[in-house]
C-alpha distance (Angstrom), angle and dihedral (degrees) to the residues before:
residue distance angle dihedral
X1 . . .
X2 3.72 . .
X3 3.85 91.6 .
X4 3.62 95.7 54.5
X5 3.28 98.0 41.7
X6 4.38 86.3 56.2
X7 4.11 81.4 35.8
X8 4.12 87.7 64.9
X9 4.18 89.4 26.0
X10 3.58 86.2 65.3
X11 3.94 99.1 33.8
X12 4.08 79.6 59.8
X13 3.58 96.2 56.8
X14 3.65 91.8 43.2
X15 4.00 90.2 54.3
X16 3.49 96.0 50.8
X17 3.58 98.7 43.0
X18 4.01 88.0 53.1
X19 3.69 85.1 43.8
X20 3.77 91.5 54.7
X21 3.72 93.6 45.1
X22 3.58 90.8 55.8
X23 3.52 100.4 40.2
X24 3.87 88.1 50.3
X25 4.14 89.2 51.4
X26 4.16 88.5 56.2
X27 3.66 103.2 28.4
X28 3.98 90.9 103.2
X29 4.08 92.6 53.1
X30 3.71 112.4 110.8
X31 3.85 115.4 -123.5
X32 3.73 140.4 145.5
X33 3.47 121.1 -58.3
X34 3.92 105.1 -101.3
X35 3.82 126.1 -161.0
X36 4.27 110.3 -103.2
X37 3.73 101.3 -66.7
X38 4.01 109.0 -157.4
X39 3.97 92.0 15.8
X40 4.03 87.5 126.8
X41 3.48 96.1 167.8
X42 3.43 101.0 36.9
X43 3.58 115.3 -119.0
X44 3.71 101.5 125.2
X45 3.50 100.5 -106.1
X46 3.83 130.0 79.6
X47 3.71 119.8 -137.0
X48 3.90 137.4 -176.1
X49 3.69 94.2 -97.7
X50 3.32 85.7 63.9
X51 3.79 104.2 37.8
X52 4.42 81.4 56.8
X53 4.27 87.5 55.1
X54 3.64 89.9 49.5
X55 3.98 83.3 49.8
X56 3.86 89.1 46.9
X57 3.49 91.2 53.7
X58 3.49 107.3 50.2
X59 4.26 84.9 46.4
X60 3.35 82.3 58.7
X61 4.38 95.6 -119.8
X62 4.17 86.8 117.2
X63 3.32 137.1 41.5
X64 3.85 130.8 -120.2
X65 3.50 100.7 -112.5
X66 4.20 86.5 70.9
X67 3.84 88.4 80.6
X68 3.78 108.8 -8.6
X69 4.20 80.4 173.4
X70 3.89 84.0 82.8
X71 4.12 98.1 63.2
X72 3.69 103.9 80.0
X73 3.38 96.4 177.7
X74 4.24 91.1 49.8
X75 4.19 82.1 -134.5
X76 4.05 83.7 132.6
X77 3.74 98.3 -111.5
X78 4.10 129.3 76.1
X79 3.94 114.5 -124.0
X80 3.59 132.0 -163.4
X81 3.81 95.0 -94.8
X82 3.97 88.5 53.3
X83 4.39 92.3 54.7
X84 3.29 88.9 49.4
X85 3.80 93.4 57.9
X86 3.61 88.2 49.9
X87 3.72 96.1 45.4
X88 4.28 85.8 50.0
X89 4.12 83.0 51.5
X90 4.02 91.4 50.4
X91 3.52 91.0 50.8
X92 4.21 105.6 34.8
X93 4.27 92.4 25.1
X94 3.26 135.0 -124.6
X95 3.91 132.0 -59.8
X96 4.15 129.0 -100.1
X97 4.17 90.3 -90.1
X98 3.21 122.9 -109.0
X99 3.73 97.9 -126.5
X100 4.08 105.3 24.5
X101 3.53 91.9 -165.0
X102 3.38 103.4 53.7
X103 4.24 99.0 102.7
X104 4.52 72.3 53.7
X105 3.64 116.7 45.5
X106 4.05 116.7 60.9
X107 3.68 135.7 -148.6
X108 3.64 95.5 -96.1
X109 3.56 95.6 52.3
X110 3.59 92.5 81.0
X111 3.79 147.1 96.4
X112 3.44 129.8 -158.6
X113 3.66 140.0 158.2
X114 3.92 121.3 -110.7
X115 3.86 134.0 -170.3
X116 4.03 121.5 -130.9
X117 3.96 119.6 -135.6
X118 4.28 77.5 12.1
X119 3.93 86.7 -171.6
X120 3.82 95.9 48.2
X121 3.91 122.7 137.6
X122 4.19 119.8 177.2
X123 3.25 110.9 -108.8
X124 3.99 116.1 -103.7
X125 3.43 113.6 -80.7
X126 4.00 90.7 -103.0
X127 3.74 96.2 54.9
X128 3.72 92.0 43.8
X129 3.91 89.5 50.6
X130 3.91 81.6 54.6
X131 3.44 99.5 46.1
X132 3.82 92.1 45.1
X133 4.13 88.1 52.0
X134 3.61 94.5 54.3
X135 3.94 83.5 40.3
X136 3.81 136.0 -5.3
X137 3.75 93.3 -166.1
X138 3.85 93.5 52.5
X139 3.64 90.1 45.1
X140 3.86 88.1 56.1
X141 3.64 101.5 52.4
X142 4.39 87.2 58.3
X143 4.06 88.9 53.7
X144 4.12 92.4 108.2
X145 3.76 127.5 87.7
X146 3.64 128.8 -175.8
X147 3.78 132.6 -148.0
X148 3.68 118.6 -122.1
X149 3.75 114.3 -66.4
X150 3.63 99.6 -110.8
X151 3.74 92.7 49.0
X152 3.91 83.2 52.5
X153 3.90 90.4 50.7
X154 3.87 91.5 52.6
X155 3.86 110.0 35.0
X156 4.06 103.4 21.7
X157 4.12 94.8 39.2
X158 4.18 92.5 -125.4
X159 3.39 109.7 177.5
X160 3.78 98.1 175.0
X161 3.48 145.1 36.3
X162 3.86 152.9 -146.5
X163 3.73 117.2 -151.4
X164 4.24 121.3 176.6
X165 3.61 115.6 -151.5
X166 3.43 138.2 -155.6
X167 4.17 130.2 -163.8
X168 3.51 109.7 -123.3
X169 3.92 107.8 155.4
X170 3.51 98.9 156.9
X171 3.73 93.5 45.4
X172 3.64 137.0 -129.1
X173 4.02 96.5 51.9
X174 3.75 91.1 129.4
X175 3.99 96.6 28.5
X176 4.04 93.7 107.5
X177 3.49 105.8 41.6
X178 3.71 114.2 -171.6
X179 4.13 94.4 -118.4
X180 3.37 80.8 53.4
X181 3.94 95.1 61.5
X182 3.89 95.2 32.5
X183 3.69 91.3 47.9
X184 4.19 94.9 44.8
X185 3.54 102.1 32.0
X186 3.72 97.2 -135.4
X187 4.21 109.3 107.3
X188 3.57 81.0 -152.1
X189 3.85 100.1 64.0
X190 3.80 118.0 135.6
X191 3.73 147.0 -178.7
X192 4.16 99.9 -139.2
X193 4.53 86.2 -161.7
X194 3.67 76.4 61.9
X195 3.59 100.8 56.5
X196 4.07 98.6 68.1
X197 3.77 122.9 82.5
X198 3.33 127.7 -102.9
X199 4.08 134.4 76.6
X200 3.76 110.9 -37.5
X201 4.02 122.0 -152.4
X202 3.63 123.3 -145.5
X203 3.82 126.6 111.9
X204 3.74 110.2 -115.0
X205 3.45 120.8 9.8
X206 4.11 118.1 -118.4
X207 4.02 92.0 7.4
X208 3.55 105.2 45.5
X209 3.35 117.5 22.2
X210 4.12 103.1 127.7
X211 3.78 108.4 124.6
X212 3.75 141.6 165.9
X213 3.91 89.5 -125.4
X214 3.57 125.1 14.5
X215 3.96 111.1 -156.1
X216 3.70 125.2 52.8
X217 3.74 92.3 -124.7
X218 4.13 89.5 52.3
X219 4.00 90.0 56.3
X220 3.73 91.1 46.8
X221 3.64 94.8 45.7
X222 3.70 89.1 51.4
X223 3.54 94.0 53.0
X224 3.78 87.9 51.5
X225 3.73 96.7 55.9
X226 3.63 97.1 44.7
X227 4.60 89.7 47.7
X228 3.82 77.1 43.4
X229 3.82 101.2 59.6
X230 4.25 86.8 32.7
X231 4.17 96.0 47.4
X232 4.04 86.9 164.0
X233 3.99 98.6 57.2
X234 3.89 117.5 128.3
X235 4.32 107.7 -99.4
X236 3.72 109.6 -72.6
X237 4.14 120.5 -136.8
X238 3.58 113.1 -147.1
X239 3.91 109.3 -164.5
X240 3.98 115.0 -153.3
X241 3.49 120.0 -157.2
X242 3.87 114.1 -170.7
X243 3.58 115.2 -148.0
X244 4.10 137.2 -165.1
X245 3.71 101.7 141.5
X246 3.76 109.7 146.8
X247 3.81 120.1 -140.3
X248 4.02 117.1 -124.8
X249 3.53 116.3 -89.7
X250 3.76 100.4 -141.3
X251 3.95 110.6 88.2
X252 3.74 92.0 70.5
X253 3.87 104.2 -88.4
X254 3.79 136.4 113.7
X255 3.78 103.0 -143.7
X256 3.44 124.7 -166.2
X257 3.99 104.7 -87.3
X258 4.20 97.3 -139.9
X259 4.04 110.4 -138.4
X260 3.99 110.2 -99.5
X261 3.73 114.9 -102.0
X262 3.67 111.4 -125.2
X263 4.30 137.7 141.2
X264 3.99 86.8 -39.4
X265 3.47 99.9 49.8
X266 3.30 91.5 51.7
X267 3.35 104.3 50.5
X268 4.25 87.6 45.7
X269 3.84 88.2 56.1
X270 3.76 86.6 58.5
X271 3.46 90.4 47.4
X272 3.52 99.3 53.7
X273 3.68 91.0 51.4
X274 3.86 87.2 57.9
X275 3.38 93.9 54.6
X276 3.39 98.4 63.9
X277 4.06 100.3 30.8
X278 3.55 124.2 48.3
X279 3.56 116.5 -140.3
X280 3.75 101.4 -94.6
X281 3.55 94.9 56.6
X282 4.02 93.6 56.7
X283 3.84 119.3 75.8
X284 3.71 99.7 -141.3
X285 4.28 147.6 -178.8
X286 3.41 89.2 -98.0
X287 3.70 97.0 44.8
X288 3.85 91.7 54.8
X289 3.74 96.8 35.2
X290 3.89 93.4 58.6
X291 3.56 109.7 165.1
X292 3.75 95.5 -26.2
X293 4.06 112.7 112.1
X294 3.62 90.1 -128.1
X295 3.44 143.7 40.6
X296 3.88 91.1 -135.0
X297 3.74 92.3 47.8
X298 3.98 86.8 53.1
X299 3.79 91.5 58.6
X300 3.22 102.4 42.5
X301 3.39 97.4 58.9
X302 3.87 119.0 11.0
X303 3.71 96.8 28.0
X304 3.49 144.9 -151.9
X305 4.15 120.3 -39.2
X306 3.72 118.2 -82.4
X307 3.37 119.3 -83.4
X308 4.62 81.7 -115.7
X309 3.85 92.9 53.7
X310 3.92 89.2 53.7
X311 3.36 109.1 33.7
X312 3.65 104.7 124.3
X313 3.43 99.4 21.7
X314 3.19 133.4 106.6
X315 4.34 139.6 -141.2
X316 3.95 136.7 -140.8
X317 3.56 121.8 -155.5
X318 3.83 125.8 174.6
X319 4.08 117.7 -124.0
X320 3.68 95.5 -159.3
X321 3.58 102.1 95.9
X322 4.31 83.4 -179.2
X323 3.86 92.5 60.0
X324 3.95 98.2 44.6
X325 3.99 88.6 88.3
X326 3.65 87.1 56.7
X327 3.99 98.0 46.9
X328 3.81 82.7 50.6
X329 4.06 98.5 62.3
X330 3.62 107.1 103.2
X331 3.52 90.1 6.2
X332 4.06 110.5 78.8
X333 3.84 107.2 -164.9
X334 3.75 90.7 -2.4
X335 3.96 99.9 -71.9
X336 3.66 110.7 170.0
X337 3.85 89.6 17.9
X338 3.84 127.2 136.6
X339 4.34 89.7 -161.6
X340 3.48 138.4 59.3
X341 3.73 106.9 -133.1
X342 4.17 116.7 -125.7
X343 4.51 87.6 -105.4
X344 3.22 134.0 156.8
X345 4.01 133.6 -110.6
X346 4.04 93.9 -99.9
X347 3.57 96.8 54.6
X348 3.48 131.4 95.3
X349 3.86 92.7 -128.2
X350 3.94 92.3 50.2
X351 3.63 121.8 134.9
X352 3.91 110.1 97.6
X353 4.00 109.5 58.5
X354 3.76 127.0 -179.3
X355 3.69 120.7 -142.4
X356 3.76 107.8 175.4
X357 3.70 95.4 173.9
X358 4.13 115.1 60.3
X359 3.30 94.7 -179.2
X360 3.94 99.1 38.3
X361 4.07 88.0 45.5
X362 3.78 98.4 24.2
X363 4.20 86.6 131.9
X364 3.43 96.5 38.6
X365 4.26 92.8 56.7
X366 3.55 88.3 42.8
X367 4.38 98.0 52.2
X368 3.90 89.2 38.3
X369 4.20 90.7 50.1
X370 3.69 88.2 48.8
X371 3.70 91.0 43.9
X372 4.10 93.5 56.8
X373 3.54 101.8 -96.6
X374 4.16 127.0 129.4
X375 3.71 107.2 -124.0
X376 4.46 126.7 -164.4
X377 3.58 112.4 -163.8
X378 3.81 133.6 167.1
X379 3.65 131.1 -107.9
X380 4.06 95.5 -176.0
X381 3.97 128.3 3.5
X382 3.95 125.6 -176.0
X383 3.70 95.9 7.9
X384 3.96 93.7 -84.0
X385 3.94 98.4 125.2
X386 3.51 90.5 32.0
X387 4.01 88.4 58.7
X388 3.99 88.8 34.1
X389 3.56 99.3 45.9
X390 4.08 90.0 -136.6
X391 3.43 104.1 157.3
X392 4.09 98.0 -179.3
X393 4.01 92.5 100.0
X394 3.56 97.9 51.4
X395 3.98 92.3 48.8
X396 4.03 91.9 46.8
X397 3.83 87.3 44.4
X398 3.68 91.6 47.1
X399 4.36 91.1 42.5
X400 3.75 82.0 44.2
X401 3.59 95.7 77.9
X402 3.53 104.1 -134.6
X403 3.47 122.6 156.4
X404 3.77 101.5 -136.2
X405 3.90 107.7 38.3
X406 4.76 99.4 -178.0
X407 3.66 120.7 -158.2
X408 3.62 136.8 153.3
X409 3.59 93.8 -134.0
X410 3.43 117.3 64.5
X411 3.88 82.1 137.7
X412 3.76 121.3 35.9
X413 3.64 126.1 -99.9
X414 4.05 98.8 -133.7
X415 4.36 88.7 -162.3
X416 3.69 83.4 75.4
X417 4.16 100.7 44.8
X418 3.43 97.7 -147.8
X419 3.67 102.9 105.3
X420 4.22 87.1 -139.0
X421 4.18 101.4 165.3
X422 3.34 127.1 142.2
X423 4.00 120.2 -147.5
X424 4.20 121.9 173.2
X425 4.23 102.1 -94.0
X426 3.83 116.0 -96.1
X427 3.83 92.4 36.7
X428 3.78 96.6 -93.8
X429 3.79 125.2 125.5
X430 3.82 84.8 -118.9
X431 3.63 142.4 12.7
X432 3.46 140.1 -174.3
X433 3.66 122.1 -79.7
X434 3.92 115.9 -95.6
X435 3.62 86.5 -151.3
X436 3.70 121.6 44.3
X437 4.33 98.9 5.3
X438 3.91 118.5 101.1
X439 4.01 119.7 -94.1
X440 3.63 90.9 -118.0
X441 3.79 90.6 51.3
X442 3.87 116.6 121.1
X443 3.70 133.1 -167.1
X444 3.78 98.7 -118.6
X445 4.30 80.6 57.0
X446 4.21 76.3 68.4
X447 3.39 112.5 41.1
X448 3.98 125.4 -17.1
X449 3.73 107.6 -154.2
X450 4.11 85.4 -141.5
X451 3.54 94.2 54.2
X452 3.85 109.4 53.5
X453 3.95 101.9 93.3
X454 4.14 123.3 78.4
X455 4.19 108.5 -59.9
């Protein structure tokens, strides 16, 4: 043991010093100003400490998540090319940040605008003529449609998002929806993205089943390309609901009966999240716990991260407040967890809270916020103030203070001419939060539009 351990002492001051040599030879080349490559903790400065865990990690004897600010390329391990960026920082400094009050400002000090059902296509006009004869008030609740999520990231500013989910282990359980056959003709009609296993998303099996991107996995690993290609955006909540409701049986259909979500589900929804985002890109239980015994302890007292240590990342949280004792078992205060669980402020798991209701709940967002918990609320739901044009629960969920405020208008739908949209206040894709941020806060101290691609 001893000689390895001087084998990779020595193989660490030979990298560096090559590192150095190089870095030295090409430190007077112009090129673009870059954010602080190596500066794991931070600070604005690089220093040997962490020039040697850069080292470490790319002999494989750490991990990436001790200083993910040294992979460049976010490919989850640190090349040659990427220590000698760092060892050019150590020895030149480090840039003017790009967000100066990023070691300040904390996750929960945001707010950003999120879509509901983010996936969501109408149904075809000849399903929604169905669903509208069996029930015109059903039918109206499905008349919303989203554009693909990346396309909401960039031009609508959506910061969060709502994805349904659907077991399907074996594969192809929801690949010949009945709309599908009614609408085609053909009893043999099938969606082939449907026919692989793995978690499907759609929002009701048979009837409405039109979505931007049809596989868990697909929607994740869309998200991941767009965070990818914008490293600097504010952390992103992604809101899981669960679902294994089973339509009635008595209008003369067999629907599909979806597989009930229980322990195993649970656990496979985590590990489809893992397989498309490594660890350091996730803002977790564990990561805001820290050493406190519980999650509600944690943020209560030392907070949430720093807006710099998760920029660029991104959040789950489960919406099924009747499954969260389940995702518990085994699991006390959600260690090992991918999701926070839908809680409430006196329990020890409490840190994600739903308030559907703004007005309804208004006080209840605004004490939790100020407390240190992350709050998702509703501006709209079932198309009623979109078709209304009442505008009073998107203020009060706005004023609430919540940190994820859904709709499924952030643009208007011009059928219903009342112009009803909701958009985060001072035109920004996020702002401070009126509640818990300081006074001197500003929304470019959030997210600046001009800075969310690689430095």
């Amino acid at each position: 043991m001893r000689g390895v351990f001087e084998m990779n002492q020595a193989m660490r001051g030979a990298a560096i010093g090559v590192a150095i040599a190089v870095a030295l030879a090409f430190a007077s080349r112009p090129g673009a100003a870059r954010a602080c490559e190596g500066d794991c903790d931070g600070d604005g400065q690089v220093s040997v400490a962490e020039l040697v865990t850069g080292v470490d990690i790319a002999l494989g004897a750490a991990v990436i998540d001790q200083c993910t600010a040294l992979d460049l390329d976010r490919d989850g391990t640190v090349l040659v090319y990427e220590l000698l960026a760092a060892v050019h920082r150590m020895l030149q400094g480090c840039p003017p940040p790009a967000y100066p009050r990023d070691r300040e400002l904390r996750l929960n000090q945001i707010q950003v605008l999120g879509t509901h059902n983010s996936y969501h296509i109408q149904p075809d006009p000849f399903v929604f003529q169905a669903i509208a004869n069996v029930s015109e008030a059903i039918a109206e609740t499905l008349e919303y449609t989203h554009i693909p999520l990346p396309d909401q990231f960039d031009t609508q500013g959506i910061r969060q998002i709502e994805l349904d989910v659907f077991a399907d282990p074996d594969g192809g359980r929801y690949a010949s929806p009945l709309g599908l056959r009614l609408e085609s003709g053909d009893p043999n009609a099938r969606i082939p993205a449907l026919e692989a296993p793995g978690f499907k998303v759609l929002h009701v099996q048979d009837i409405d089943y039109l979505t931007t991107c049809e596989t868990f996995v697909e929607c994740l690993q869309t998200v991941k390309a767009w965070s990818d290609a914008h490293p600097r955006h504010v952390p992103m909540m992604i809101l899981i609901e669960a679902k294994d409701d089973v339509l009635p049986d008595n209008i003369g259909y067999d629907f599909v009966v979806p597989l009930p979500i229980g322990g195993p589900e649970l656990d496979g929804i985590d590990a489809e999240i893992r397989s498309v985002f490594p660890s350091w890109q996730l803002v977790t239980p564990d990561d805001v716990r820290g050493t406190h015994a519980t999650l509600a302890e944690a943020v209560r007292t030392d907070g949430w991260p720093t807006l710099g240590s998760a920029r660029g990342k991104v959040l789950f949280c489960l919406d099924n407040a009747s499954r969260r004792d389940l995702y518990l078992q085994g699991h006390p205060s959600l260690q090992g967890r991918v999701m926070f669980t839908n809680s409430s402020t006196d329990a020890d798991d409490g840190a994600f809270i739903e308030f559907n209701d703004p007005v309804a709940s208004f006080d209840a967002i605004q004490a939790a916020v100020a407390a240190g918990f992350v709050i998702r609320t509703r501006s709209d739901a079932d198309t009623v103030e979109a078709r209304s044009g009442n505008t009073t629960p998107r203020d009060m969920a706005l004023a609430s203070g919540a940190q994820w405020v859904s709709t499924d208008y952030p643009v208007p739908n011009p059928a219903f001419g009342t112009g009803f949209q909701v958009q985060i206040p001072m035109g920004m894709p996020a702002r401070c939060n009126p509640i818990n941020a300081p006074a001197d806060c500003t929304p470019v101290d959030i997210e600046n539009p001009a800075r969310l691609g690689a430095p």
